[in-house]
Structures are given as C-alpha cells and as structure tokens.
C-alpha positions as CSV (number, residue, x, y, z in Angstrom):
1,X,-95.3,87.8,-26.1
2,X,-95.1,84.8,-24.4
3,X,-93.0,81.6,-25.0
4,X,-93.9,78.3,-22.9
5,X,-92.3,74.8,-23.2
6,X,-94.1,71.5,-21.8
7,X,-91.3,68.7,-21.2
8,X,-92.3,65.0,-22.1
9,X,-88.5,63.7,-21.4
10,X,-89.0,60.0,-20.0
11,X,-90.3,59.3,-16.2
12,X,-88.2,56.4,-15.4
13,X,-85.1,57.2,-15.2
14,X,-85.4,60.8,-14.4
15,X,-83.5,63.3,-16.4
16,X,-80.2,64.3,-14.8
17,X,-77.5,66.8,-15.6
18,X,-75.5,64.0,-17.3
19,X,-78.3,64.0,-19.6
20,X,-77.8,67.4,-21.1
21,X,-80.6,69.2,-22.9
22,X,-81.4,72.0,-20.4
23,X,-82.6,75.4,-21.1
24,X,-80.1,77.9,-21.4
25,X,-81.1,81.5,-20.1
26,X,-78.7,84.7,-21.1
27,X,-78.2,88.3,-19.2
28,X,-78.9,90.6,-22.2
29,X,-75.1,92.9,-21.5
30,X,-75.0,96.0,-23.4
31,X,-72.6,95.4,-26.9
32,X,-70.8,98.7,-26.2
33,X,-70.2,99.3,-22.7
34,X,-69.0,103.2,-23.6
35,X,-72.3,104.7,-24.7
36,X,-75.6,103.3,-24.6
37,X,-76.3,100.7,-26.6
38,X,-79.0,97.6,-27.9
39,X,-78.1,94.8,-25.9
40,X,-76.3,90.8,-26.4
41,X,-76.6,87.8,-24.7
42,X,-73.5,87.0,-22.6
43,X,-70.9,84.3,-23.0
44,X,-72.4,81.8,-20.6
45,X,-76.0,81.2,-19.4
46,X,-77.0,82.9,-16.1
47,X,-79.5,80.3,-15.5
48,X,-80.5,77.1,-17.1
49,X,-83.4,74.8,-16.5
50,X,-83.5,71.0,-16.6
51,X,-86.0,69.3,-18.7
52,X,-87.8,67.4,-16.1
53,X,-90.9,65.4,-17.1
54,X,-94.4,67.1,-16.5
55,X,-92.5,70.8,-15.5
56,X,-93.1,73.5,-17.4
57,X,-90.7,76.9,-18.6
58,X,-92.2,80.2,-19.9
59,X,-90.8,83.7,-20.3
60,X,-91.4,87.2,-21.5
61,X,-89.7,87.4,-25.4
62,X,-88.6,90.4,-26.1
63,X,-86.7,91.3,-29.2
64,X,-82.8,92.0,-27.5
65,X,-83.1,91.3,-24.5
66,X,-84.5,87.6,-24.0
67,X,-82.0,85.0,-25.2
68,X,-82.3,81.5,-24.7
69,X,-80.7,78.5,-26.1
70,X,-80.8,74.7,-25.7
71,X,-78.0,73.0,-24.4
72,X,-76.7,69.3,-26.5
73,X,-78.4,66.2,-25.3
74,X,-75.9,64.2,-24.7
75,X,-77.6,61.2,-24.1
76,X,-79.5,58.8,-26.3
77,X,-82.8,59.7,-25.4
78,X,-85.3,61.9,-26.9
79,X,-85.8,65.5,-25.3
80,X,-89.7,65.5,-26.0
81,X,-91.4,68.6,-25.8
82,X,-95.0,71.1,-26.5
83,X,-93.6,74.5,-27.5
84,X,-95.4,77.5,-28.4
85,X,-96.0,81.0,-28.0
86,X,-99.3,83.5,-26.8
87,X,-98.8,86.5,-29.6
88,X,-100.0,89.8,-28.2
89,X,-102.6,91.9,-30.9
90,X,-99.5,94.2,-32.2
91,X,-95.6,93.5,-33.0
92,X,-93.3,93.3,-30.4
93,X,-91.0,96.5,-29.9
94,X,-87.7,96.8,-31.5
95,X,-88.6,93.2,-33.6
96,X,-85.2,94.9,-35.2
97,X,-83.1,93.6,-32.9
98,X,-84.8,89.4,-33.1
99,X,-81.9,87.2,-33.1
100,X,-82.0,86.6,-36.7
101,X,-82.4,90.0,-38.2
102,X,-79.4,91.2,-36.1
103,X,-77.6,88.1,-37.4
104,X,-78.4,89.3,-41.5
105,X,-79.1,93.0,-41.1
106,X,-75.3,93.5,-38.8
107,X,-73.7,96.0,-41.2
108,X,-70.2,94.3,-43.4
109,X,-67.5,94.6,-41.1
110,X,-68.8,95.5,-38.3
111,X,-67.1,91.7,-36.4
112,X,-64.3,91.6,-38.1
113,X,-61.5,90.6,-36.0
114,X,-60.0,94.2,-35.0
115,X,-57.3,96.1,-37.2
116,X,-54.8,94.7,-39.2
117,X,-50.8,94.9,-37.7
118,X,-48.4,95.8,-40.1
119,X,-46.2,93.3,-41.1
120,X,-42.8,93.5,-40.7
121,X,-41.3,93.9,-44.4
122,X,-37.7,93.9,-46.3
123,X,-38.5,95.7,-49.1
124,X,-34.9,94.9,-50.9
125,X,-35.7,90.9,-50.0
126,X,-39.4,90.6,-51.1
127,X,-38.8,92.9,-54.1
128,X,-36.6,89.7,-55.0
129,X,-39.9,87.9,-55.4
130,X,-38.2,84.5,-54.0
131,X,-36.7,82.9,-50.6
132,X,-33.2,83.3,-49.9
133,X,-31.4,80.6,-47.9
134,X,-31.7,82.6,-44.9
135,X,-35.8,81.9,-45.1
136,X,-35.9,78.9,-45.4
137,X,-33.1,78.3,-42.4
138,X,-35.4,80.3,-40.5
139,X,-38.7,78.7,-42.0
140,X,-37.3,75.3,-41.4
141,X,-37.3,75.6,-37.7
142,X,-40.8,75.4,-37.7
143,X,-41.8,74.3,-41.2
144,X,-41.9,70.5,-42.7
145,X,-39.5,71.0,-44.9
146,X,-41.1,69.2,-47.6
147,X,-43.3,72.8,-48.1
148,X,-40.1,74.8,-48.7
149,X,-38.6,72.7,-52.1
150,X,-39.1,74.7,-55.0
151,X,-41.1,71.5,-56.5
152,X,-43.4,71.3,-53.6
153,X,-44.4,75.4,-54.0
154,X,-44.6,75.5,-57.5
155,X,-47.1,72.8,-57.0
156,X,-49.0,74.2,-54.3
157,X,-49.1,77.3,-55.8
158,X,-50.9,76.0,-59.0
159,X,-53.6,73.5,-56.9
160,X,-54.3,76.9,-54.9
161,X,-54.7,79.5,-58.2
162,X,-57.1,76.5,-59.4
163,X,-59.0,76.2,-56.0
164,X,-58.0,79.4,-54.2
165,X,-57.4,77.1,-51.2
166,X,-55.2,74.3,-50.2
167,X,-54.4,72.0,-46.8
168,X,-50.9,70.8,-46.1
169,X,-50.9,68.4,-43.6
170,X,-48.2,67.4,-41.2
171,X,-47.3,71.3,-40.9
172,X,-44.8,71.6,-38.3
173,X,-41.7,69.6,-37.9
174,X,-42.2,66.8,-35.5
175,X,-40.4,68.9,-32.3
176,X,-43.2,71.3,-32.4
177,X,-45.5,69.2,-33.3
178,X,-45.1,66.7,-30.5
179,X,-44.9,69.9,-27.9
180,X,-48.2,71.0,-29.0
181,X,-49.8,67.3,-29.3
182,X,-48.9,66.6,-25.8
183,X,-49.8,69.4,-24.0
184,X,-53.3,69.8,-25.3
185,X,-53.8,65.7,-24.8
186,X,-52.5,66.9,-21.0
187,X,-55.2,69.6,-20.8
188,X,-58.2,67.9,-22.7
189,X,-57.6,65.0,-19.8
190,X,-56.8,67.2,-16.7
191,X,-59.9,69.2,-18.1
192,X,-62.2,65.8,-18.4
193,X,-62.8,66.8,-22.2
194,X,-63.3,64.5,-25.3
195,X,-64.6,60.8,-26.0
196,X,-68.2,61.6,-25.0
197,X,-67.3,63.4,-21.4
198,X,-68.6,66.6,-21.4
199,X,-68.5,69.0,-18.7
200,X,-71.4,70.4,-16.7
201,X,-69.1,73.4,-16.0
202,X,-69.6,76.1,-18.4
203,X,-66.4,77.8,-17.1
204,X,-63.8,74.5,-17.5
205,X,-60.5,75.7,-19.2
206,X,-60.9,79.0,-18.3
207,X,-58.5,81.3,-16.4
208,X,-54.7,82.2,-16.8
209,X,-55.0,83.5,-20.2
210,X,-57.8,81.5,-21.4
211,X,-60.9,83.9,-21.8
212,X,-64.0,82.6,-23.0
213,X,-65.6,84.4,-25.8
214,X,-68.9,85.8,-27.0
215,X,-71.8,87.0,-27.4
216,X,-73.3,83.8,-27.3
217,X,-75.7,84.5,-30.3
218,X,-72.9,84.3,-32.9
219,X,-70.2,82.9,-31.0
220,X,-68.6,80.7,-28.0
221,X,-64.9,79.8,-27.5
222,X,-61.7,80.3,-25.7
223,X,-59.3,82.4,-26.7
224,X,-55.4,82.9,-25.5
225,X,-54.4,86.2,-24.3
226,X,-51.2,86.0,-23.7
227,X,-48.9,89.1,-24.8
228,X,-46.7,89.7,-27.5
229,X,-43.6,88.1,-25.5
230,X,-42.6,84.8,-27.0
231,X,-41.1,83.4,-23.7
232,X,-40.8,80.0,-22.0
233,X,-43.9,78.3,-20.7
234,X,-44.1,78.3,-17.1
235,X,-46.9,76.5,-15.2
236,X,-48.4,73.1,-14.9
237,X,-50.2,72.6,-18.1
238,X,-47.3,72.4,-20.4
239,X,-48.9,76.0,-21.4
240,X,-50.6,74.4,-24.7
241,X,-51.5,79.1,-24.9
242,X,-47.8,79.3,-25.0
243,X,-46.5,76.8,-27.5
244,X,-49.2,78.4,-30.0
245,X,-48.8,82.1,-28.9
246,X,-44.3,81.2,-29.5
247,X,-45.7,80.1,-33.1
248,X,-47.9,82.7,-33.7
249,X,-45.8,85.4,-32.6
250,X,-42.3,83.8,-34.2
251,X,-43.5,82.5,-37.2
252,X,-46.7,83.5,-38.6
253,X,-45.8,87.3,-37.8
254,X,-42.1,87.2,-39.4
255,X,-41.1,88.8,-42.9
256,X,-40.1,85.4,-43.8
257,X,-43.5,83.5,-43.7
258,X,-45.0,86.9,-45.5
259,X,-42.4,86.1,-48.5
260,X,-43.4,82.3,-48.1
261,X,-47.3,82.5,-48.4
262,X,-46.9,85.6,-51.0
263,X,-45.1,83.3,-53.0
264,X,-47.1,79.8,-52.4
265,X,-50.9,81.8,-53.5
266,X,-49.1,83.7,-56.0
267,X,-51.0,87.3,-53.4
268,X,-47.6,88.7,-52.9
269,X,-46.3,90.2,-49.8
270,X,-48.9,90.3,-47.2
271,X,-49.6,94.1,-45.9
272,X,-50.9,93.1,-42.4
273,X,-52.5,90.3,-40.2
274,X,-54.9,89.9,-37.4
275,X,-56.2,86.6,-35.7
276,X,-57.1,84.7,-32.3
277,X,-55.5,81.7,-30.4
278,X,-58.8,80.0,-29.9
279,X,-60.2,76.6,-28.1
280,X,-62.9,75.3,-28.8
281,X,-64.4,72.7,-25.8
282,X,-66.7,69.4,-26.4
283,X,-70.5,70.1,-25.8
284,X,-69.6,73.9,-25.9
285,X,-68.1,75.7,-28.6
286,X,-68.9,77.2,-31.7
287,X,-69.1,80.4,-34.2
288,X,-72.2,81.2,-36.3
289,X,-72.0,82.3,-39.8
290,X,-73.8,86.1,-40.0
291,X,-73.1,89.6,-42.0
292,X,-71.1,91.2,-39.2
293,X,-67.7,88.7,-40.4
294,X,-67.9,89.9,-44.1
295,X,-64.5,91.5,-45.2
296,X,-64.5,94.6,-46.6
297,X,-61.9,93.4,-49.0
298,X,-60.1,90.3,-49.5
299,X,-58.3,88.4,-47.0
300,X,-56.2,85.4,-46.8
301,X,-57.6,83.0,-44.1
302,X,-54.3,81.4,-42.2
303,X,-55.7,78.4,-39.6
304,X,-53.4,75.9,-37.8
305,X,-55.1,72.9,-36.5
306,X,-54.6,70.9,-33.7
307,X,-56.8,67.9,-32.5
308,X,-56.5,64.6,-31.6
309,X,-55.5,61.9,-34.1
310,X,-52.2,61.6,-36.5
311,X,-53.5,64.2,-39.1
312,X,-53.4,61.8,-42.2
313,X,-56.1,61.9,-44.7
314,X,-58.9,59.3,-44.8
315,X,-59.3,57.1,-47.4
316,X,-63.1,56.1,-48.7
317,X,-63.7,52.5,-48.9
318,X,-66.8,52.4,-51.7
319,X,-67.6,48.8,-50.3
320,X,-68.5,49.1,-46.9
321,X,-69.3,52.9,-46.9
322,X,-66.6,53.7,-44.4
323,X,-63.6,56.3,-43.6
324,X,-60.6,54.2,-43.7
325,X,-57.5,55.7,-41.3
326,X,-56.8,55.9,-37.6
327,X,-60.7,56.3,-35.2
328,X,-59.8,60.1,-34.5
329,X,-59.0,61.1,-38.2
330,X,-62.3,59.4,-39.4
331,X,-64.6,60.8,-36.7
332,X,-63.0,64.4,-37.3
333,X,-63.4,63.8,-40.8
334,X,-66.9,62.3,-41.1
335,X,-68.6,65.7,-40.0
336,X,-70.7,64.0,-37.1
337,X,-68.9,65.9,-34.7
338,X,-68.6,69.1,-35.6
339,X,-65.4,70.9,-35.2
340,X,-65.0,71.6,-39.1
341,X,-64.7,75.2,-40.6
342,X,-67.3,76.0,-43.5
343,X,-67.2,78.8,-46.0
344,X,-70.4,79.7,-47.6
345,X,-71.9,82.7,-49.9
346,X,-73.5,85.6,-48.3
347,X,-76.8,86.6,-50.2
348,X,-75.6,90.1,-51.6
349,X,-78.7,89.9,-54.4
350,X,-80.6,92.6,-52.5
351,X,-83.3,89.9,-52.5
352,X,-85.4,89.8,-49.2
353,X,-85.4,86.1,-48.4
354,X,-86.2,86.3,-45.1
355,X,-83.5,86.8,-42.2
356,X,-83.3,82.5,-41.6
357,X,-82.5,81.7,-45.3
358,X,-78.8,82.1,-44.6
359,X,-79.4,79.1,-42.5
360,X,-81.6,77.0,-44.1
361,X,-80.1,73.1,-44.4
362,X,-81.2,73.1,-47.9
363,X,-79.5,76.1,-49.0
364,X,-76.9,75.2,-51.8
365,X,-74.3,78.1,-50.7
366,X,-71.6,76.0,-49.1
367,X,-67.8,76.6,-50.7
368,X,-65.7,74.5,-48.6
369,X,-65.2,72.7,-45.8
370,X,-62.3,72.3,-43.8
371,X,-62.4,68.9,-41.5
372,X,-60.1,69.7,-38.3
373,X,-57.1,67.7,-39.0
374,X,-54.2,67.8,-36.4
375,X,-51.3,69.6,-37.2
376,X,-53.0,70.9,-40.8
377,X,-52.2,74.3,-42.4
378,X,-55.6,75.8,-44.3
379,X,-54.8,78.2,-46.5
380,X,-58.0,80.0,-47.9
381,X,-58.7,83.5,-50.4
382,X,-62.1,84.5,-48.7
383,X,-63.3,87.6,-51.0
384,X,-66.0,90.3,-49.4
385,X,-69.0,87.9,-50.5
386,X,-67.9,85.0,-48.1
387,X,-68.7,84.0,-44.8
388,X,-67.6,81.4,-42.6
389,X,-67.9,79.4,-39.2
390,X,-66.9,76.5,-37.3
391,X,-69.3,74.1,-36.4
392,X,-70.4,73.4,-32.9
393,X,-68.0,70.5,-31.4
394,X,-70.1,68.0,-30.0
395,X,-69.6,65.8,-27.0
396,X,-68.8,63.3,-29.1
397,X,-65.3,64.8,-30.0
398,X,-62.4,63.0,-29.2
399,X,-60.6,66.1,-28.0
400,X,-60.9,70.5,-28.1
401,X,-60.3,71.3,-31.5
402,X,-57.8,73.9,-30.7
403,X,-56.3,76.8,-33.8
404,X,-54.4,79.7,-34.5
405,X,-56.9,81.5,-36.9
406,X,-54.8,84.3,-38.8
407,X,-56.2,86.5,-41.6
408,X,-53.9,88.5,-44.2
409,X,-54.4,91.6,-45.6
410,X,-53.3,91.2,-49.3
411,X,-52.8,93.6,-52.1
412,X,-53.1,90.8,-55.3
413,X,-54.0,93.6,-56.9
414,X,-51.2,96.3,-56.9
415,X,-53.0,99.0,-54.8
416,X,-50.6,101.0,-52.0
417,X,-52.1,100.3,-49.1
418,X,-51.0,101.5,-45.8
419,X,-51.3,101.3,-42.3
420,X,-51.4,104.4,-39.3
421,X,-50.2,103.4,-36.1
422,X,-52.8,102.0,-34.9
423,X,-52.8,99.9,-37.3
424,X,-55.9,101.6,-39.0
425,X,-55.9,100.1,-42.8
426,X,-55.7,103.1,-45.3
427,X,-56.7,103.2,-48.6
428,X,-57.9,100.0,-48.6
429,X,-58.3,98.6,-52.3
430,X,-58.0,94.8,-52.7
431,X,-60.1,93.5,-54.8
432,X,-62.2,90.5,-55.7
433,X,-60.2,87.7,-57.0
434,X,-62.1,86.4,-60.1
C-alpha cells in the first residue's frame, strides 16, 4: 500500500546533484491515447527527489500507475538507505498490471517495431542467386570492400550457418566512416556526454529530429526521425541523424544489400525491413528485455555501431588479466559500461517461475552478446523464442553508443509471403531455424 525510503547517504559532504542517485517519479500516460487504456510511465521523470541524509520519501503504490526508478550514482559513494513497505489486509487492485507481470505477461508481438516495408526487389537479378558487378559498384560506395570478395562471403557465410551470427568490423569505407566518427565526437562534446560527465538534463540531445523514446519501464533512448529523403545535412551539428538516416535509407533499404545479406546468411532475399536510428546517452539510456519484443517469426537483426574508439578487437593478455587494444575499445568491450546488446531465451515452458525469473543474474539463458564496437556490422538470426536488449550505458562511457538497428523479414524457408500496402505482412510463415 505504502512504500517509504529512509536515506543514510553521508552528512559531510552533502549529497548534490553531481552525485546522482535520486529518486525518479513517472506520470502514469495512457499506452493508447485512442481508446481507453491501462496506463505507462512516461519517457522522463516528472519529479525526482534527492537522497539527502536524514529525509525521508513515501508514496501510494499502485499497480499501473505508480512508477518509480532510481537514477545511477555516479559518484563513489554509497547511496545507503531503510526501504520498506506497509501492506494493506487484501491485494492491491489490478496487481495485473505490477511492472513485472506486464513485463512477462505482454502478449508476443505486441512491441515489435511496427510493420515490415517491402523491399525493393529484381526478381530477374536475385533469381540469379549471386552479385553482379553493378552490386558490388554500388555496394562499394559504402561497403569495405574486403566483405564483397567472393573469399571473404563464402567465409562469412559458413562462420554464420555455424553460429547464426557474425560481426564485421571496420564496416564502412573510411569516407563514411570518418563523416560519422566526427560528427557524433562533435555532438557527444557540444552535448557534455562521455568520460564520466553525465548530464543532469534529462532532455540533452533532444530536439530537431531527435525524439526521446519510451515508456520508461522497458525502454529509454533517442531515436532519428528524419524522413525518407536522403538529402544533404544542413545545420550545425554535422547532422550525425543525417549521415545515418543517408545510410539507412541508401544502403540498407536497396535491392542490392537484400541480394548481399541473402547471400552472406545463406536466408535468401529479404521480404521486408523495419528499424530505428537510435542514441543512446551516458547515465540515461537503455532497453529492457520483456515478452512484448518476441517475433512472431524469424527475423534477421541488422545493427550498425558507432562509438568512440578505432573498432579493433581486444586481445586478452592471460598474465595480467587485462583487455589489450586502444582505452575506448577495452572499456566498451569489458562490459563495465554497459552499451552492449544481449540476446537471451524467453521461457516458453509454460512453467510459472515467477514474473522476475527472466531477470534473475543467475539465470543461464544468455545467447550472445554484442560489445558496441565502432563502425561494426552485427548480423544476428533471432528465431520467435529470443529476446534481446541493450544494456543501460553508464556514466562511465566514453561516448553515446549510437546504431542503426534494422530487422529483416526472411523467408529461409520457401513460404510466399507478402506484403499489403501498408505494409501489413501476409501469410506470414518463416520458420524456426534449427
């Protein structure tokens, strides 16, 4: 009924809002704004309360429509608190809607990200099964060109059917690369983001076509809205948005990249694709793994990573227990800050485990994980069974780990799916890859 919290945080020196560690307080927004509907926490906090030493914080809890968080401490002190709760004699209504159960009982599909587009297809190339030279011309623009020898995809292709997932680092030829590099260095330091800075503004990096992202209770991020146009940049960011809406829209959308992942997994011709332009901030961002993000069939996961650091892989040095490669790539790669992008099994046994054991740290259902690497391609076959999330970035982070996160709808198993024109998938039928 009621939830209370006694802070203990140190007397001398005070805590201060460089400190961190405050208590976050959401508006409870209605999820569908057309009809009536149970309600989600916002984006952003409405109000948040410092930690002070002797103070005290209580509220109401009520099951969908009190949400509260805690933000990072970002300072090496302890956050020392009493917390506890006065339980009325009977349940509280609609216990349904408790974080947690919403989190595991949110039916498959229902957060998936929007409909599949068609994608555009040459049925007399791709029935060729191969790239012409006019692909890779075209690919080559954007793509190293080391990924687009006939040696190098024959021997992606078999590392992926083994491991149904592969990372090809140094993606993008150096004069997109370096575009991208240096305008999200420019907007991670006009922003004051990165290196252990982080922002008391819950807001910084929005506006233009940045729009943060929630509901706060399964996710937090910025994501690019630009449109469909793949124009110039214009403005005095260097338009970091624009440089990966130009890719997104030029090269991840074209016939030609369809034939060149089709052929790379061995999936064929892609039949549609759907993703974000996302950012996620130091000290703010993050997605949480939970039954809404299941696939109702088989998808492709397409993510393009940029971050700060060259992009090389780390090398372990057994002696002194260390990451070996340039500070950024280690600290990325080390996990301590967050920022990586884990893939684990959804419990599908019909077992009741409890709506938390998803999120237990001692559960064994981790697939993969996906370090952010600057300027890395992740290719990975996520079947219906899977979920996924990207860790909260921490203050820590040397810079926004910033992606273009596409999914592709492919048909690896023969069946005539189609599209209306809304892009509505008909007759869906992939199935599981075994």
């Amino acid at each position: 009924k009621i939830s209370y919290i006694i802070y203990l945080t140190d007397v001398e020196p005070l805590w201060q809002d460089k400190d961190g560690g405050r208590l976050e307080l959401y508006e409870a927004i209605p999820e569908n704004a057309e009809k009536k509907s149970r309600c989600v926490p916002g984006a952003l906090p409405v109000k948040t309360i410092l930690p002070a030493f002797n103070s005290m914080a209580y509220f109401v809890v009520q099951p969908g429509v009190s949400f509260h968080s805690v933000q990072e401490v970002f300072c090496d002190r302890p956050r020392l608190s009493i917390q506890g709760w006065y339980h009325a004699k009977d349940a509280p209504q609609q216990i349904e809607n408790a974080t947690l159960q919403r989190l595991k009982s949110t039916c498959k599909g229902e957060d998936t990200e929007g409909v599949f587009h068609p994608m555009p297809k040459d049925e007399e190339q791709c029935e060729k099964d191969l790239l012409s030279e006019e692909d890779r011309a075209f690919l080559g623009i954007y793509i190293n060109k080391v990924f687009l020898t006939d040696e190098s995809l024959n021997a992606i292709r078999s590392r992926f059917e083994e491991e149904s997932s592969v990372q090809l680092r140094h993606f993008l030829v150096d004069e997109w690369c370096s575009k991208i590099k240096d305008a999200i260095k420019k907007k991670d330091e006009n922003d004051q983001l990165g290196n252990g800075m982080p922002s008391l503004d819950y807001n910084v990096g929005v506006g233009g076509n940045w729009k943060v992202v929630g509901p706060a209770h399964k996710q937090r991020f910025l994501e690019y809205q630009g449109d469909d146009t793949p124009t110039g940049c214009e403005g005095s960011d260097l338009c970091a948005g624009k440089y990966l809406h130009q890719i997104k829209a030029l090269l991840f959308q074209s016939a030609a990249f369809g034939r060149w992942i089709g052929l790379l997994t061995s999936l064929g011709y892609p039949l549609g694709y759907r993703g974000k332009i996302r950012r996620f901030r130091p000290g703010l961002d993050y997605t949480v793994a939970h039954y809404g993000i299941l696939t109702t069939n088989a998808v492709l996961d397409s993510t393009l990573c940029f971050c700060s650091g060259d992009g090389k892989q780390c090398t372990f040095d057994e002696a002194t227990g260390e990451l070996i490669g340039s500070d950024d790539d280690a600290v990325w790669e080390s996990g301590d800050v967050g920022g990586f992008e884990c893939y684990i099994a959804a419990d599908e046994s019909g077992e009741d485990q409890g709506p938390d054991a998803e999120y237990d740290e001692e559960d064994d259902t981790k697939l993969l994980s996906v370090s952010a690497s600057n300027n890395t391609l992740s290719l990975v076959y996520r079947d219906p069974g899977t979920m996924r999330f990207v860790k909260y970035v921490g203050c820590g982070a040397p810079s926004s780990r910033w992606d273009l996160a596409l999914e592709y709808d492919v048909d690896n198993e023969g069946d005539s799916d189609v599209y209306d024109e809304d892009g509505e998938h008909q007759n869906a039928g992939a199935s599981k890859k075994e």
